[in-house]
Every structure is written in C-alpha cells, then in structure tokens.
C-alpha positions in Angstrom: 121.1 -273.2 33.3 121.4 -269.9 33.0 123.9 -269.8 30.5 121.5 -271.8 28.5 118.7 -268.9 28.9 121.4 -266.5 28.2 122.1 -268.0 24.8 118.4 -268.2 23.8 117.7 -264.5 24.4 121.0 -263.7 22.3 119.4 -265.8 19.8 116.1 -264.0 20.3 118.0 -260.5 19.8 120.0 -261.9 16.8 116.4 -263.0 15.1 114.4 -259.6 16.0 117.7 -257.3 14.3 117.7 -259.3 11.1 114.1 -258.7 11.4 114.2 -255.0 11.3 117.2 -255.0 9.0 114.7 -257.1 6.4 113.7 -255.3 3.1 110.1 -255.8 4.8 111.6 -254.5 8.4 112.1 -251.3 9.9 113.0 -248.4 7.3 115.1 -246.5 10.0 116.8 -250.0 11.0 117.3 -251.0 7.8 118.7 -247.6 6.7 122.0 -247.2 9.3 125.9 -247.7 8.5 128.5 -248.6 10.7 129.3 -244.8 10.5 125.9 -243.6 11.3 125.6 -245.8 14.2 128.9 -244.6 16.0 127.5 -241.7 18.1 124.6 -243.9 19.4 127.5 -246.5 20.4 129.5 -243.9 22.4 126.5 -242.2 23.9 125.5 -246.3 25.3 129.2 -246.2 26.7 128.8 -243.0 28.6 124.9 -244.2 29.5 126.1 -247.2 30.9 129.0 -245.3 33.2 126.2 -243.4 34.3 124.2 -245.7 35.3 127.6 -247.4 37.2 127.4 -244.3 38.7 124.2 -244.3 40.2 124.2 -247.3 41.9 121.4 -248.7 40.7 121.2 -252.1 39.5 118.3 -251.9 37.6 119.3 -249.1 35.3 123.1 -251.0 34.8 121.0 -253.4 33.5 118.8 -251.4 31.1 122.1 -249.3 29.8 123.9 -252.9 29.2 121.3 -254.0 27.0 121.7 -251.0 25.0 124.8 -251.4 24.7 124.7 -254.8 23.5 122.3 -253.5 21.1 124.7 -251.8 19.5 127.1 -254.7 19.1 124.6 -256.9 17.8 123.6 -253.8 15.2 127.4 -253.5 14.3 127.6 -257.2 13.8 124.4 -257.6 11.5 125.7 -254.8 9.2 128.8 -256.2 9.0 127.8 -260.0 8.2 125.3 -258.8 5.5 128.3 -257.1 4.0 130.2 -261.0 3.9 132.9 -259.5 6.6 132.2 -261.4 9.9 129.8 -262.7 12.0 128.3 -262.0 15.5 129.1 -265.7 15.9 132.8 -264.7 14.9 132.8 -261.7 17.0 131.9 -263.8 20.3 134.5 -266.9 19.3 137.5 -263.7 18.6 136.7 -262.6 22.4 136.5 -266.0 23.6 139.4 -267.1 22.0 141.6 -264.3 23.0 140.1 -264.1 26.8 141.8 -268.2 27.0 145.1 -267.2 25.3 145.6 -263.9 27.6 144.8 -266.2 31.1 147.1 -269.2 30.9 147.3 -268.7 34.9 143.5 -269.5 34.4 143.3 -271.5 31.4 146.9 -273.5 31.2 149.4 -274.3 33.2 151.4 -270.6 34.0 151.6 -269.2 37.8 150.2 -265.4 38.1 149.8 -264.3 41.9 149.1 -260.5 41.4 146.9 -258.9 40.0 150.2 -256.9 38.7 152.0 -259.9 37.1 148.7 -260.4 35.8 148.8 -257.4 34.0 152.8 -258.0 33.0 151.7 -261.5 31.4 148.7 -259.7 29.6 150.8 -257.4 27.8 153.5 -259.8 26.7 151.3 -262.1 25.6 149.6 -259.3 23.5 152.6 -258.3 22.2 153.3 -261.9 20.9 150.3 -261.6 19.4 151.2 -258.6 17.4 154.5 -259.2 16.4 153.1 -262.8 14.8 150.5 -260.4 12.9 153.9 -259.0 11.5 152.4 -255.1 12.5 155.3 -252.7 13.1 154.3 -251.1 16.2 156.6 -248.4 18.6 156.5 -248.7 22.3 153.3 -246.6 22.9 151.3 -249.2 21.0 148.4 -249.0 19.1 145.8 -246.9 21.1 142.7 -246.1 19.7 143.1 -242.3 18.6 139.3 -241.8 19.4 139.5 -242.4 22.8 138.8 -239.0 24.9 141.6 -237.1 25.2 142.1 -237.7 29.1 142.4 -241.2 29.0 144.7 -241.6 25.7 146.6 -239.4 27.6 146.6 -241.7 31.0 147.4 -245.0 28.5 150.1 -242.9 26.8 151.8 -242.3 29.8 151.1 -246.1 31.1 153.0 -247.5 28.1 156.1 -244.6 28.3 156.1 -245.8 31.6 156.5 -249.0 31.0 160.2 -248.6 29.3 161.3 -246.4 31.8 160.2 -242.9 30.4 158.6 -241.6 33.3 158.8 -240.1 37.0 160.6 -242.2 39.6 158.8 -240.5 42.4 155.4 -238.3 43.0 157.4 -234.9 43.2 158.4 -234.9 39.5 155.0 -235.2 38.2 153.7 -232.3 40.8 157.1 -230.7 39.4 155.9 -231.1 35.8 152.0 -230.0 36.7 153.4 -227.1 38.2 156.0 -226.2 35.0 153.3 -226.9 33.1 150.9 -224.2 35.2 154.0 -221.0 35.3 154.2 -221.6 31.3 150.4 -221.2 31.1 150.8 -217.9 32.6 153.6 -216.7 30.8 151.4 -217.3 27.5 148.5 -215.6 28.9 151.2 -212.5 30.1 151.9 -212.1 26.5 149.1 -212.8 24.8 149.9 -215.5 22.7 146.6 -217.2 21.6 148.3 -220.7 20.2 151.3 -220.5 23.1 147.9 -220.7 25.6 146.6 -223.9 23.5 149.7 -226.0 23.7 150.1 -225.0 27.0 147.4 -225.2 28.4 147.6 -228.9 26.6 150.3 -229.7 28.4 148.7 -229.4 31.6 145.9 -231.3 30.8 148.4 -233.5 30.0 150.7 -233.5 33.2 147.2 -233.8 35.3 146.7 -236.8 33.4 149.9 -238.3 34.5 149.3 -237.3 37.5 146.3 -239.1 38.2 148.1 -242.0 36.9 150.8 -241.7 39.4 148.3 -241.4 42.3 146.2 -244.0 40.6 143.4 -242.0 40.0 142.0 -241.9 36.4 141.9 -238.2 35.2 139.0 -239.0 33.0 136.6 -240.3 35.7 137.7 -238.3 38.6 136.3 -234.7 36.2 133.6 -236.8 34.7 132.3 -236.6 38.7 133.3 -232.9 39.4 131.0 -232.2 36.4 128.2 -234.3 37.8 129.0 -232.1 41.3 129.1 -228.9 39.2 125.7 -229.7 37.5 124.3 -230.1 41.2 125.7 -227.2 42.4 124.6 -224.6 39.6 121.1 -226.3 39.3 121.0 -226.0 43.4 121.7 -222.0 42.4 119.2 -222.1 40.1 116.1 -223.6 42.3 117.2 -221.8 45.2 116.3 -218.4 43.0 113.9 -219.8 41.7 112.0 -220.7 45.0 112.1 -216.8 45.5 110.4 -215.5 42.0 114.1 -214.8 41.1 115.8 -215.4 38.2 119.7 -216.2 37.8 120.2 -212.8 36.0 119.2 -210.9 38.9 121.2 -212.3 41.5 124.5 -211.2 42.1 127.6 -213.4 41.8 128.3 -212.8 46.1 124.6 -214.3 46.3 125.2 -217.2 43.7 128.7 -218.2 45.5 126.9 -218.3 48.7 124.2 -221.0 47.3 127.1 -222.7 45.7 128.8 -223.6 48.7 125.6 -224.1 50.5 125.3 -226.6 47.8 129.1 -228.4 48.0 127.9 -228.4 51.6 125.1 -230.3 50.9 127.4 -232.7 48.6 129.7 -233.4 51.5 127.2 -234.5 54.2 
C-alpha cells in the first residue's frame, strides 16, 4: 500500500514541476538550467546531513523532499531537452541496484558486509570495461567532490592494489612527515612550499581517518558545528554583561571557550 501512495505523490510532484516549468507557469521555474540549479542541489546535500545530524526525524524528512526536489527539477529540464526521463532516471537506479546485489537478487553467496563491498566493485568494473571506457586504477571519482572525501576515496582505491600502509604507524608516520615539512616551509618563508605542504597533510589526515575508519570529512564537518557553539557561547556570555567581543581579552575569551567545550562534553 504504501508503495502505491508513494507512487501517486511522485506523480503529483512530476505534474506540479511541469506545471511551473509551463510557458504559463512560474517565471523563476521556468527560467533555471541544469547549471543554475547546481548550488541549490549541493546546498540540499549538506541540508539534509544536517538535519541527519540533528536527530530529528521530522526535519530529515523536510531536507529529503528538497532534495528530491532537485532531482525531479534536474530531470524535467533534461526530458524537455529530448535527453532522458525521470522515468529513465528511476529504471537506470533500479536496474543497476538488481545487477550490483546478485547475493540479493540472483543466485551468488555474500556473508559480509566486506565481500559485499568486493562483489560491488567488480561487478562495477564489469560494467565499465563493457562501456569500453579506459579507466586507471583510482577510477572515475567525481572531481567535484569536497576535497576531504576525494581524498579518503583516492586513498580507498590505491588501497585497493596494494599502494598503501600495512599498519597504523606508517600513516601517523606520514601525518607527521607531512607536519616537520610544513614547518620547514614556514622556516623559510616559502608561500607555495606552505600550500603543497600544507596539502599534503590534509591529505595524510585524510588517509588517516581512512585507516582508523573515520571519514575526515564528517569528523571536521562536527568540530565546526562544536567551534560555532563555542565562539557563539563567547559571544552571549559577553554579551550577557553589556560587553562586546572587542573588549574582552583573549585570557577572558579562552576561559569561556573551555567553559563552553565543557558544556559540549557533559
């Protein structure tokens, strides 16, 4: 039943966007690209994540429905253009979703999640190299991912051939290389020598986090959330007094900020 409800408001949506993208429909609507539309689509990503984040069902399910939005906004441009169809777009996913779960769908044997993953990637790989699409070992990752996690699925796919660390201690190693070099372009003043270096390290954290299983990307997307807590904590504290941040002293703003990473721990 409820996929049947499901399918009638997806029809619903799909009738009110071709509505607004009408000659008689929504000017603003009727005036976006696929181009135009590509900031909204990230910001819906990042929306949603927050909203993951919060624990709140309710708002998971208000950022999903933007989201959606989005897709069926992308998918109406593109099938007035004569290039595919939402109905295309669901059938692709479908489609591949069967031919990437044979444990599920046909008649192969996957106990772990990890040979899960193994049986994924080969089958995907069959799937490119029928495509005839010359591809190296790092695969095609999508160069507009943030920089953090291309760097995390870089390292994933190196490490799947062997180029990587056998144990924890030579990516700390690495992090650390990456740290003494850092300073040695800041000793000499080198303003592109701190860039790449400074790079790198991003980098080795990345892999890092990879090797402790902790995605780089999420773990400072919530060290900013704790940062933004922690300032604006400063920040009402002052201005509970009649005081502004430019009058207090930076002894007196460290002292509210641990007050506040206080607060964040209990």
């Amino acid at each position: 039943m409820q996929h049947i409800k499901a399918a009638a408001a997806l029809q619903r949506l799909l009738a009110i966007m071709a509505r607004l993208r009408a000659p008689d429909g929504c000017p603003w609507d009727a005036r976006q690209t696929p181009e135009s539309l590509k900031p909204y689509l990230l910001e819906e990503c990042y929306e949603t994540l927050e909203a993951i984040d919060s624990g709140h069902p309710h708002k998971v399910c208000e950022e999903l429905g933007d989201l959606l939005l989005q897709i069926v906004f992308q998918s109406r441009i593109y099938e007035e253009r004569g290039d595919f169809t939402m109905t295309e777009v669901i059938d692709g996913i479908a489609d591949k979703l069967e031919r990437r779960h044979p444990h599920v769908f046909g008649d192969s044997q996957c106990l772990t999640p990890e040979a899960v993953t193994e049986q994924w990637e080969a089958i995907k790989k069959q799937e490119k190299n029928s495509q005839q699409k010359t591809e190296t070992a790092l695969g095609s990752i999508p160069p507009a991912l943030p920089a953090l996690m291309h760097a995390r699925k870089l390292t994933e796919r190196a490490s799947r051939v062997g180029f990587d660390w056998p144990e924890l201690d030579g990516a700390l190693a690495k992090l650390r290389e990456e740290m003494a070099e850092l300073e040695q372009a800041l000793l000499e003043d080198d303003q592109q020598a701190m860039e790449n270096e400074l790079g790198d390290l991003l980098f080795a954290a990345a892999n890092l986090g990879r090797h402790l299983n902790i995605d780089a990307e999420e773990a400072l997307r919530k060290t900013v959330g704790r940062f933004i807590f922690r300032f604006t904590h400063i920040e009402s504290s002052l201005q509970k007094s009649g005081r502004s941040l430019q009058e207090a002293s930076l002894e007196e703003m460290e002292n509210l900020w641990q007050e506040a990473k206080a607060l964040t721990k209990n």
